[in-house]
C-alpha positions in Angstrom: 7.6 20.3 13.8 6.1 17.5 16.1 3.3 19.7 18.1 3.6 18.5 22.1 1.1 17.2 23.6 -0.6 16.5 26.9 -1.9 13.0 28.5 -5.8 13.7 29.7 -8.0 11.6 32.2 -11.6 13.0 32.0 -14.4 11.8 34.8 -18.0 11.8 33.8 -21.1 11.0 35.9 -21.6 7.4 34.5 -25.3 7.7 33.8 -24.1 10.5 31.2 -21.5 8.9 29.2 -23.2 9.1 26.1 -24.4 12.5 26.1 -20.3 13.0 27.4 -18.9 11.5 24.9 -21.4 13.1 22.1 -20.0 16.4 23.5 -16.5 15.3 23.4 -17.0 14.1 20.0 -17.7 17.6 18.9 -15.2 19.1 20.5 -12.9 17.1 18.3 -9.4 17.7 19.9 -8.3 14.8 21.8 -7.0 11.4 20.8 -8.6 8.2 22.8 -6.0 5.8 24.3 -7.0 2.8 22.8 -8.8 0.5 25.2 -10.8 -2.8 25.0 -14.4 -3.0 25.8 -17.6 -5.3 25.1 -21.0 -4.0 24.9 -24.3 -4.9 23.4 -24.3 -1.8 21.3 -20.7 -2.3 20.1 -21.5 -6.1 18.9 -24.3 -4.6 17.5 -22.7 -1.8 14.8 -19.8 -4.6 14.4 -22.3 -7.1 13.2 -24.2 -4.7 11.1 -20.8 -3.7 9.5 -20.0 -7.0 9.2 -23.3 -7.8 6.8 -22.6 -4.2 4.8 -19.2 -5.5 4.0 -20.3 -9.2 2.9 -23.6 -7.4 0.8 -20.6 -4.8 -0.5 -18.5 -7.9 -1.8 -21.3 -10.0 -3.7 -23.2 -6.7 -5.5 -19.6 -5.7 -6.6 -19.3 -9.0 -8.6 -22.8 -8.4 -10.4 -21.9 -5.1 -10.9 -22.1 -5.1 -14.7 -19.9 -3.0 -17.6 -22.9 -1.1 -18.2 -23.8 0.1 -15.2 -19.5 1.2 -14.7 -19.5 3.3 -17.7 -22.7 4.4 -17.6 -22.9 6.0 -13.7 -25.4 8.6 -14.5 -28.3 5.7 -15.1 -30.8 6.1 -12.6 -30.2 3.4 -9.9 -33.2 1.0 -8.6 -36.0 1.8 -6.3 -35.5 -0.6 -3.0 -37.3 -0.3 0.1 -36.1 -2.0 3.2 -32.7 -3.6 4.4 -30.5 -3.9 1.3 -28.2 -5.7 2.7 -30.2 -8.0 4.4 -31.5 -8.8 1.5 -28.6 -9.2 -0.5 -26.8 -11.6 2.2 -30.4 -13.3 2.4 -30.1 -14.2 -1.9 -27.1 -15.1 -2.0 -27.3 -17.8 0.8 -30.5 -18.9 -0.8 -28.2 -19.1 -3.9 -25.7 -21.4 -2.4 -27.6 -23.7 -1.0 -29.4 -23.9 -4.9 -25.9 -24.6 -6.4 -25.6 -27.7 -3.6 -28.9 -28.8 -4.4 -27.9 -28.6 -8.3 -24.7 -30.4 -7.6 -26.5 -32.9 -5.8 -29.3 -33.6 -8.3 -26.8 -33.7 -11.1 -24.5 -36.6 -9.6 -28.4 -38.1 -9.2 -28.7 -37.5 -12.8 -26.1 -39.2 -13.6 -26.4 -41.9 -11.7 -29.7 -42.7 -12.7 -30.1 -41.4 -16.3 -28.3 -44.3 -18.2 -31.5 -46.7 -16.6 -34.0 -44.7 -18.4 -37.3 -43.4 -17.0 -38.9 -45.5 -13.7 -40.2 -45.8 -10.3 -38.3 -46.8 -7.9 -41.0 -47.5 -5.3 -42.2 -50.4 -7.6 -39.3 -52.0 -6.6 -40.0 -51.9 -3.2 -43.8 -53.2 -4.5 -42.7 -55.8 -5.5 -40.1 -57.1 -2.9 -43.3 -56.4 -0.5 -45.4 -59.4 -2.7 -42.3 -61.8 -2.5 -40.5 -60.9 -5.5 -36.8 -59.3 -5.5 -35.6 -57.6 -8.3 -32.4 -55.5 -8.8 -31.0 -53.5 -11.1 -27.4 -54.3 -12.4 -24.6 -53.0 -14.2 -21.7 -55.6 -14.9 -19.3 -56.8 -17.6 -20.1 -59.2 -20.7 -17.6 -61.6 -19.0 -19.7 -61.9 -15.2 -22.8 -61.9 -17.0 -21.8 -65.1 -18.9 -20.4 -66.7 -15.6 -22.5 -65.6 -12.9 -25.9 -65.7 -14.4 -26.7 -69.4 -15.4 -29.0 -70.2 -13.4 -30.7 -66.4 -12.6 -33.9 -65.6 -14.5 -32.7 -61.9 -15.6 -34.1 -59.7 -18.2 -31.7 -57.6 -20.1 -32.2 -54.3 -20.7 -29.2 -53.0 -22.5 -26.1 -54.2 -24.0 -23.3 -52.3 -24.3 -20.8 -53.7 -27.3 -18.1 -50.8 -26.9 -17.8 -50.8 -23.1 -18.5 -54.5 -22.9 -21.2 -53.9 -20.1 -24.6 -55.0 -19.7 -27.6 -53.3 -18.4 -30.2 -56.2 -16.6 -33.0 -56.8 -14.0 -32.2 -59.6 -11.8 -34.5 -61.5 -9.8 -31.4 -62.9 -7.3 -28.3 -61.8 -6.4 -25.1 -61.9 -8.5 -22.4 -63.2 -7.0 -19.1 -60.9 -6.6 -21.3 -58.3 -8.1 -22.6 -55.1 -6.5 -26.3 -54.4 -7.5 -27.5 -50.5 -8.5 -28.3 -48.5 -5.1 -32.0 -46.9 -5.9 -32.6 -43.3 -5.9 -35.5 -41.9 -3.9 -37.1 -40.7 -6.9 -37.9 -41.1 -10.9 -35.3 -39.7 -13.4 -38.4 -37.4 -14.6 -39.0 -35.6 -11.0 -35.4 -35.4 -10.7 -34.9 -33.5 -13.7 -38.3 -31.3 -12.8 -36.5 -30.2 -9.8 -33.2 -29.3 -11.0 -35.0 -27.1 -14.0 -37.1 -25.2 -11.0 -34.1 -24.5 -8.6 -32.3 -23.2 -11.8 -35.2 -20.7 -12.8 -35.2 -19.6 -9.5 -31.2 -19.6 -9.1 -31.5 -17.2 -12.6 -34.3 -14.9 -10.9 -31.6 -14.6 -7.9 -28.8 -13.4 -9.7 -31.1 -10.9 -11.9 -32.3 -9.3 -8.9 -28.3 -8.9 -7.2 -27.8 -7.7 -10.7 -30.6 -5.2 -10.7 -29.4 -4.2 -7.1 -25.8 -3.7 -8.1 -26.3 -0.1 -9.0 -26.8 0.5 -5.1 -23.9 -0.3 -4.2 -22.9 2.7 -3.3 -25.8 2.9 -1.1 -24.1 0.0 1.2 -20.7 2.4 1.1 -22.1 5.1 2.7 -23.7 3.1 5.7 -20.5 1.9 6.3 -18.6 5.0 6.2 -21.6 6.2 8.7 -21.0 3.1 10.8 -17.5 4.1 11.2 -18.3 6.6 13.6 -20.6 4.7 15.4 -18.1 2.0 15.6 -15.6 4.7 16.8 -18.5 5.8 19.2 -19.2 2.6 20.7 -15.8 1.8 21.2 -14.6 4.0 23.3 -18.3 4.3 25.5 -17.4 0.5 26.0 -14.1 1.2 27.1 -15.0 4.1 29.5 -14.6 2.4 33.0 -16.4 2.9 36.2 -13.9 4.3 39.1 -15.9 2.4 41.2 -17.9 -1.2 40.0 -19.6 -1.6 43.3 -21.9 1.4 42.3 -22.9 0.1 39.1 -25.7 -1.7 40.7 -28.3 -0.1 43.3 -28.8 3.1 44.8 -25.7 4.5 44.2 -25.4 4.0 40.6 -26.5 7.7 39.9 -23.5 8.7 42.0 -21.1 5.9 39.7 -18.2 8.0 37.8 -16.8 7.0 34.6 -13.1 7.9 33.2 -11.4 8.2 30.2 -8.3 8.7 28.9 -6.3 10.0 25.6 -4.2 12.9 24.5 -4.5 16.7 23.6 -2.0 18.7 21.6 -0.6 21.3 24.7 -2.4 24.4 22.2 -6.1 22.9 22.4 -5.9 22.6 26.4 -7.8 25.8 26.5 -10.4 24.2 24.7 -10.7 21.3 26.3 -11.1 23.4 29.9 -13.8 25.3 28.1 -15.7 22.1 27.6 -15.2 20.5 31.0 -16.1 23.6 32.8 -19.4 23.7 30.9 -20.3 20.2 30.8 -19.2 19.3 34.3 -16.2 17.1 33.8 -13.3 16.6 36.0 -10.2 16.1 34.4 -6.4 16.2 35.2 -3.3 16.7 32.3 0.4 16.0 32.5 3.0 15.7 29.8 2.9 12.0 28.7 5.8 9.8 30.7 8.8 8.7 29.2 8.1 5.0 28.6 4.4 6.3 26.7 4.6 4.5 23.6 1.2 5.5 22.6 1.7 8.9 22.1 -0.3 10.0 18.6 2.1 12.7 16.7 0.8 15.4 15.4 2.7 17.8 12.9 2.6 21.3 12.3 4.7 23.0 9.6 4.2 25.9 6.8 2.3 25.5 3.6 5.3 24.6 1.5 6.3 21.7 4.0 2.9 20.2 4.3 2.8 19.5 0.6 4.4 16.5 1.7 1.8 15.1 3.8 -0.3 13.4 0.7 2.5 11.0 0.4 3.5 10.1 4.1 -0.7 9.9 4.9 -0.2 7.3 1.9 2.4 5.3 2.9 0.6 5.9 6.7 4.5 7.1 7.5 4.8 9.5 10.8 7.5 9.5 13.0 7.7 8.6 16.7 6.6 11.5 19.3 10.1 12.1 20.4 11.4 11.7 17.2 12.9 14.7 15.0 10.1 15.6 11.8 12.3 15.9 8.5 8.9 17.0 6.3 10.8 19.9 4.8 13.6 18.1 4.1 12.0 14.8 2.7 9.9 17.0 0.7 13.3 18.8 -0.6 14.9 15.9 -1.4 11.9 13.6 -3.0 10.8 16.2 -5.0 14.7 16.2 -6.6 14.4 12.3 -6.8 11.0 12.4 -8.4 12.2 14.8 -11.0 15.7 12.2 -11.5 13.5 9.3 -11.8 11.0 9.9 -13.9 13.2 12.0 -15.6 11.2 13.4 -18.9 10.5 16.4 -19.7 7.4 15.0 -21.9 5.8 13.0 -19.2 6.5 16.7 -16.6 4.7 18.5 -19.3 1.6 16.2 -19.0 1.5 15.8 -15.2 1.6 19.4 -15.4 -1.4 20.0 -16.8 -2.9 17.6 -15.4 -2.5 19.2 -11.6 -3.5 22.6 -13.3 -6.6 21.0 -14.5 -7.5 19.7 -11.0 -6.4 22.8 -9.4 -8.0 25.1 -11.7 -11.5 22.6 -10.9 -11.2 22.1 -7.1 -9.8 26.2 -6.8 -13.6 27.0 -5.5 -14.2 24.7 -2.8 -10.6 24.8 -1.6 -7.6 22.3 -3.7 -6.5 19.5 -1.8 -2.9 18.8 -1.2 -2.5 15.9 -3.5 -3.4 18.2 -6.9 -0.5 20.8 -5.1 2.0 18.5 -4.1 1.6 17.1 -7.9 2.2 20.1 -9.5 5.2 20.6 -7.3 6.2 17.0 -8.4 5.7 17.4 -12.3 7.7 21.0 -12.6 10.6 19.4 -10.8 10.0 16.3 -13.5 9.9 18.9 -16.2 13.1 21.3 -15.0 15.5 17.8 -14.8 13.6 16.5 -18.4 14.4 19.7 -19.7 18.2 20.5 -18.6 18.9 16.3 -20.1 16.9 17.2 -23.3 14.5 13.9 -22.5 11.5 14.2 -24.8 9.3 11.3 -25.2 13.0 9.1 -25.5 13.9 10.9 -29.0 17.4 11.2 -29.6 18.7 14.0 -29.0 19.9 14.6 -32.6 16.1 15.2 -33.4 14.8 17.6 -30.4 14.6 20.9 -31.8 17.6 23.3 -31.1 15.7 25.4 -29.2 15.0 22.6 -26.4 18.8 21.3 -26.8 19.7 25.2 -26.3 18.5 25.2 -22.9 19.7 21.9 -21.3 22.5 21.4 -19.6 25.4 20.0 -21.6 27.5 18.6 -18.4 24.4 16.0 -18.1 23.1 15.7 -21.7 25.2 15.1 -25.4 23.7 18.1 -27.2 25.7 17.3 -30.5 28.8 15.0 -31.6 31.5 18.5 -30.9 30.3 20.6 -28.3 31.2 23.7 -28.0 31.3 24.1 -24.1 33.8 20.9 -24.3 36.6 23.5 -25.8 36.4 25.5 -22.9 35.0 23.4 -20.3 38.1 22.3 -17.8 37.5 20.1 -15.2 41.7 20.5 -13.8 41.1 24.1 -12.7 38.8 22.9 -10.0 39.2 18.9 -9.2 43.0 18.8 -9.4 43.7 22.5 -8.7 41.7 22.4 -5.6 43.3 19.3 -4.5 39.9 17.5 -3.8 41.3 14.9 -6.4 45.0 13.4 -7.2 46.3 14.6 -10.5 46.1 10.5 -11.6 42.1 10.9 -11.8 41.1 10.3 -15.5 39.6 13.4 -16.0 39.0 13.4 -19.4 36.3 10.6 -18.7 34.8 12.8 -16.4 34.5 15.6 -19.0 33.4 13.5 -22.0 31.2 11.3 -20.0 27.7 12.3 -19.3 27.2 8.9 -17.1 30.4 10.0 -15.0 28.6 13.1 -14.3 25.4 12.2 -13.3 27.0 9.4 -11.6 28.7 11.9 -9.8 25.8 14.0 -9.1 23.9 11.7 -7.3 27.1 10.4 -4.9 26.9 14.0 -4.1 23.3 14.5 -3.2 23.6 11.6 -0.9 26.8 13.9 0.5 24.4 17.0 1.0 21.5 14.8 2.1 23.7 12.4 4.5 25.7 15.8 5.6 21.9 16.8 7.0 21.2 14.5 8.8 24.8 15.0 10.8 24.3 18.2 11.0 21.3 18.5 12.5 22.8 16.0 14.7 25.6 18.2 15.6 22.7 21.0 16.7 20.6 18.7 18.9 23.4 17.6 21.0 25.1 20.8 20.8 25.8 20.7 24.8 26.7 17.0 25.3 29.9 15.8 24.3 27.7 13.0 21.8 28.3 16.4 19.7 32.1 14.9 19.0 30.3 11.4 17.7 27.9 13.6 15.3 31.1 15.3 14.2 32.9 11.9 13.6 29.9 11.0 11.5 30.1 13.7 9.2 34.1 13.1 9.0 33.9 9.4 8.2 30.8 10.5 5.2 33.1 13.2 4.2 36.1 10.7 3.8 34.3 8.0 2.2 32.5 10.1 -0.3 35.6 10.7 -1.8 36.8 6.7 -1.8 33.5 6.2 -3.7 34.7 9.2 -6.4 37.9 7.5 -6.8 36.8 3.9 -7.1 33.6 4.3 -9.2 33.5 7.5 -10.8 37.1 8.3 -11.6 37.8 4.6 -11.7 41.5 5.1 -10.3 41.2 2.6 -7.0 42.7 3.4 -3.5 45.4 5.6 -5.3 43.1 8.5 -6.0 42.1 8.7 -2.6 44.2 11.7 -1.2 46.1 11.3 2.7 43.6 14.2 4.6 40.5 12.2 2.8 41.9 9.3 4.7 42.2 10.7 7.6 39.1 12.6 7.7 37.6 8.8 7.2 39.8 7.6 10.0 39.8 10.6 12.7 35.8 10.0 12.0 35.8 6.6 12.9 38.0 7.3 15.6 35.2 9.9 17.3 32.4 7.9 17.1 34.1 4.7 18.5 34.9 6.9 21.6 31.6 9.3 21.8 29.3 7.1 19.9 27.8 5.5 23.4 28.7 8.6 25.6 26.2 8.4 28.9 27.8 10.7 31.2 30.9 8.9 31.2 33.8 8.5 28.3 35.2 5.4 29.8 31.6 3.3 30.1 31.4 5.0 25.8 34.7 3.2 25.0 34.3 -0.2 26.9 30.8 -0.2 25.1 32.3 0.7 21.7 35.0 -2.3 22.3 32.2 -4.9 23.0 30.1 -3.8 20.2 33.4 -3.5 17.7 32.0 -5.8 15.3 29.3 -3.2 14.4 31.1 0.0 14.9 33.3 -1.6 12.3 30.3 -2.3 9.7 29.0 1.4 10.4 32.3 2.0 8.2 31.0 -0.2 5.4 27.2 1.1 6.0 28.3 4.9 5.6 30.1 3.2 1.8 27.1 1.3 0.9 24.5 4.2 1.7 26.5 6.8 -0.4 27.0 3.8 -3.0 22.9 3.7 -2.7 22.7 7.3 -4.7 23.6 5.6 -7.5 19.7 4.2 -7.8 18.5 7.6 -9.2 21.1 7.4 -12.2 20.3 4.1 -12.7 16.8 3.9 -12.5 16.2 7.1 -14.4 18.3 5.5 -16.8 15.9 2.6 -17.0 12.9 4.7 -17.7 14.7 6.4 -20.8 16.0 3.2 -22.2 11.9 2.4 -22.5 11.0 5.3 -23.5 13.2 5.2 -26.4 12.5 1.8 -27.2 8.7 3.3 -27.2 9.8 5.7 -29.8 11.8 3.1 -31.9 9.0 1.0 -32.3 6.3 3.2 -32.9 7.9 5.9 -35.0 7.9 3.6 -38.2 4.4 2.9 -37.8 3.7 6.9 -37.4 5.3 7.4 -40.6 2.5 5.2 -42.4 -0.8 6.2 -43.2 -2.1 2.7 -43.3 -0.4 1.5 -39.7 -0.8 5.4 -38.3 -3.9 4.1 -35.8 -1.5 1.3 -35.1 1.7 3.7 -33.9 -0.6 5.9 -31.8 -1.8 3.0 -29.7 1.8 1.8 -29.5 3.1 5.2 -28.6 0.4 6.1 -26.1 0.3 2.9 -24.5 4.2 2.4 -24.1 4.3 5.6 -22.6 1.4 5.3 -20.4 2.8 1.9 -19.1 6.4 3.5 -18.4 5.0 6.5 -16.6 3.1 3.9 -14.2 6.3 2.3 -13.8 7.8 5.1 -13.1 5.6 6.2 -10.5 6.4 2.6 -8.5 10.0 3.5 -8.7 9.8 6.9 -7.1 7.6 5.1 -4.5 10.2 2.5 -4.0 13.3 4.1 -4.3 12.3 8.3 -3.7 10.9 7.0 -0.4 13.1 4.4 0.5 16.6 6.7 0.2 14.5 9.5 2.7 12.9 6.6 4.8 15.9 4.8 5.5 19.4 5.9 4.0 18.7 9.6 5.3 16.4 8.5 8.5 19.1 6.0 9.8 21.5 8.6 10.1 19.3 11.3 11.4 17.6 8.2 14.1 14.5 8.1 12.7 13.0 5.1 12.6 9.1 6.1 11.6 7.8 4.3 14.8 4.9 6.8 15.3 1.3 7.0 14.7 -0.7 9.9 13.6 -2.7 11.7 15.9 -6.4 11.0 15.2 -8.9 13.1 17.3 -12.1 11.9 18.3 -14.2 13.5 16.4 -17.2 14.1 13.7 -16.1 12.8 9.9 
């Protein structure tokens, strides 16, 4: 249930904001309207979170394997700004790495000339002698040199180069550009700045263990950002009294929302802390509404995932929680579909539970132990354990699944006197043509069918509680339409995937419960107080009332994801099984098999957890909300308060 709420203004001498806003920050009950604001402060705790963030990135790559597995190890002592300090090294550390790469492309540019000084050079260009170094081919040397004194210092046979002092220029040739200093000093230099580069990164090293330390002042800062925020966005009623003699008369507002059951609280406050303040329910066009839910215990088992997937719906939109938490919990069981894998999550929430029961369990550990007995019920009623064959779960487990959804043995014995005519044919939901026998034999024709009709029940919802919200308008008759054209068109699926006998199967009242549906929402569909104005719109928009036909086909036809990825999981799981039970069966590769067996497993249960994700949400997020009008446009509602 979406709790309503109330639009607030609040007026506060200006020269107590803060202390205002401190009080309002304990009370804790209303939502700020977000609004833009600049202040010294504010720059201030952005700047500082800024640094926390940048010191949080460069410990976490010195933080080393030992210090992960080993948590308990007593972390450094450091006095002073750790982050400052951190930001401060590793600056001082690029600008070492430049200095490196710099000296090393000096290195190599002067190593190959050996040990001297270039300043002699300029000696002796200063007493009339020029000299230069030079580099050039055997070839140039022999042409160009004649009639230059030169002395050679190195000749190069494999690169045909030489190596020479020249006391002239050589024509067409470049001579060697000097460095500023001596290979020796250049080489002294780069050593240094890579001792002290080492002593850098052992001291972010030794720091890493406080990491944590840098977490919590930014979790801290968080409020103060928070804080800041909305005391820069708090505006003056009147900005001629900032300044002068009336600024201890200047009045601040602000503005945000309430849920309608905390007013009471809120007049408390203002009462005692001198506020003026004014509420009315939020306009129509408010598009900032927060939303704030309120349901039973059961229902709000839910909320771990939708707080995940930051999911709420609009303020003026309709909260499914129960019924998304209904329906996911029956596509978590299909998907991950093993009994095995239930049995594990199982204990795994009862471990948590049974460690968290003291200082109250969170809903995650409840809504996963909801999640892994509905795994384990569905593994247990197909007989899926670990992927085995079914021919090698013990009788006892094959005993008490469900043979409709799960080949128990080669002859059944519920096949004798299992007959699907007495109530497809006899009840006249099908044509006597359906291959029946396929149905009956054919576990994937029955799960098949099982999931077309959970999209039946679930889709039916979603009409029906259409049907109740527009009870008094005639829109009632479109709602109605709706669930006629599902009804219809669940049964064209039936016949042309499950019973695989085409447009034939499909009986004359299915038809027209497809077509009298259609026929409803083309006339009611865009009822505004005037059937006429519904039909002209429904004829200008006929290309899409048309592909709501085909939409209401392919979102029954999406159902068939919960067969078919559950299917997916078990075809790994037994491929798990295949490959590791030889290896089980010998001592020798025994280690081997376990690794195999626990890893496969482990690897399929993560993928199994994306699927549900992907397509548990996805068939309650968009197949079910598109036909209930939900579109998940909402915020949550987030009060301004102490974390």
């Amino acid at each position: 249930m979406v709790v309503p709420m109330k639009k607030v203004s609040l007026l506060v001498m200006d020269k107590n904001k803060k202390a205002s806003l401190e009080k309002l920050r304990e009370l804790g009950v209303v939502h700020l309207e977000k609004k833009t604001g600049s202040s010294k402060a504010l720059t201030k705790v952005l700047d500082r979170y800024t640094q926390l963030e940048i010191a949080s990135g460069i410990l976490t790559a010195y933080v080393s394997k030992k210090n992960k597995k080993n948590k308990k190890e007593e972390s450094p002592k450091f006095e002073g700004d750790l982050a400052g300090r951190v930001v401060a090294l590793s600056e001082r550390r690029k600008k070492l790495l430049d200095y490196m790469f710099n000296h090393q492309r000096e290195m190599k540019h002067v190593e190959k000339w050996g040990e001297f000084e270039p300043t002699d050079f300029a000696y002796l260009a200063e007493n009339g002698v020029n000299a230069y170094l030079y580099d050039i081919s055997l070839n140039s040397f022999e042409v160009n040199t004649k009639d230059i004194p030169v002395i050679i210092l190195q000749t190069n046979q494999k690169n045909h180069s030489v190596q020479l002092i020249a006391f002239d220029t050589i024509p067409n040739e470049t001579p060697y550009r000097l460095t500023e200093r001596p290979l020796s000093v250049v080489k002294e230099r780069n050593l240094y700045r890579r001792t002290e580069m080492n002593k850098i990164e052992a001291e972010l090293t030794s720091l890493s263990p406080l990491i944590s330390r840098l977490e919590e002042e930014k979790k801290s800062l968080l409020a103060d950002i928070e804080f800041e925020t909305a005391r820069a966005g708090m505006e003056l009623i009147d900005k001629d009294m900032k300044d002068g003699d009336a600024a201890d008369l200047a009045v601040s507002w602000i503005s945000g929302y309430i849920p309608a059951p905390d007013m009471g609280t809120l007049k408390r406050a203002a009462s005692e802390n001198g506020w003026a303040f004014c509420a009315d329910d939020p306009a129509e066009d408010d598009m900032e509404v927060p939303t704030k839910l309120k349901n039973n215990k059961l229902t709000e088992l839910i909320y771990p995932l939708t707080g995940f997937l930051e999911m709420s719906p609009g303020y003026r939109e309709t909260d499914i929680s129960g019924w998304f938490l209904i329906f996911f919990t029956l596509f978590f069981g299909m998907i991950f579909g093993d009994a095995a894998y239930g049995t594990i999550l199982f204990l795994v929430s009862l471990i948590c539970i049974a460690k968290t029961s003291k200082k109250g369990v969170p809903l995650i550990f409840k809504f996963l132990f909801l999640m892994s007995i509905s795994n384990l019920v569905w593994g247990v009623l197909t007989c899926s354990w670990f992927g085995f064959d079914v021919a090698h779960i013990p009788q006892i487990l094959q005993n008490i699944s469900l043979p409709l959804i799960v080949n128990v043995s080669d002859t059944p014995e519920w096949l004798a006197s299992y007959n699907a005519n007495n109530f497809w044919i006899q009840s006249g939901l099908v044509g006597a043509q359906a291959t029946v026998e396929v149905m009956t034999h054919s576990i994937t024709t029955n799960l098949m069918l099982f999931c077309f009709s959970v999209a039946l029940v679930q889709l039916g919802v979603a009409h029906l509680k259409g049907i109740i919200s527009n009870i008094k308008s005639p829109k009632v008759l479109a709602e109605i339409g709706q669930l006629g054209m599902l009804f219809g068109m669940y049964f064209v699926v039936l016949s042309l995937v499950v019973f695989n006998t085409g447009f034939g199967g499909v009986k004359p009242w299915q038809l027209y419960s497809l077509i009298g549906g259609f026929a409803l929402v083309f006339i009611f569909g865009n009822y505004e107080g005037s059937i006429l104005k519904s039909i002209i719109t429904s004829f200008a928009n006929i290309i899409t009332n048309v592909l709501g036909v085909t939409n209401v086909f392919s979102d029954i036809m999406s159902y068939i994801r919960l067969w078919a990825v559950g299917l997916a999981g078990a075809s790994i799981a037994s491929t798990v099984g295949n490959f590791a039970s030889p290896l089980l069966s010998h001592f020798i590769f025994f280690v081997f098999g376990v690794a195999l067996f626990v890893f496969g497993h482990g690897f399929n249960m993560v993928l199994n957890v994306l699927s549900v994700l992907v397509h548990g949400v996805r068939l309650n997020t968009l197949e079910f909300s598109s036909h209930i009008g939900l579109t998940w446009s909402g915020f949550a509602y987030k009060p301004f308060a102490k974390r």
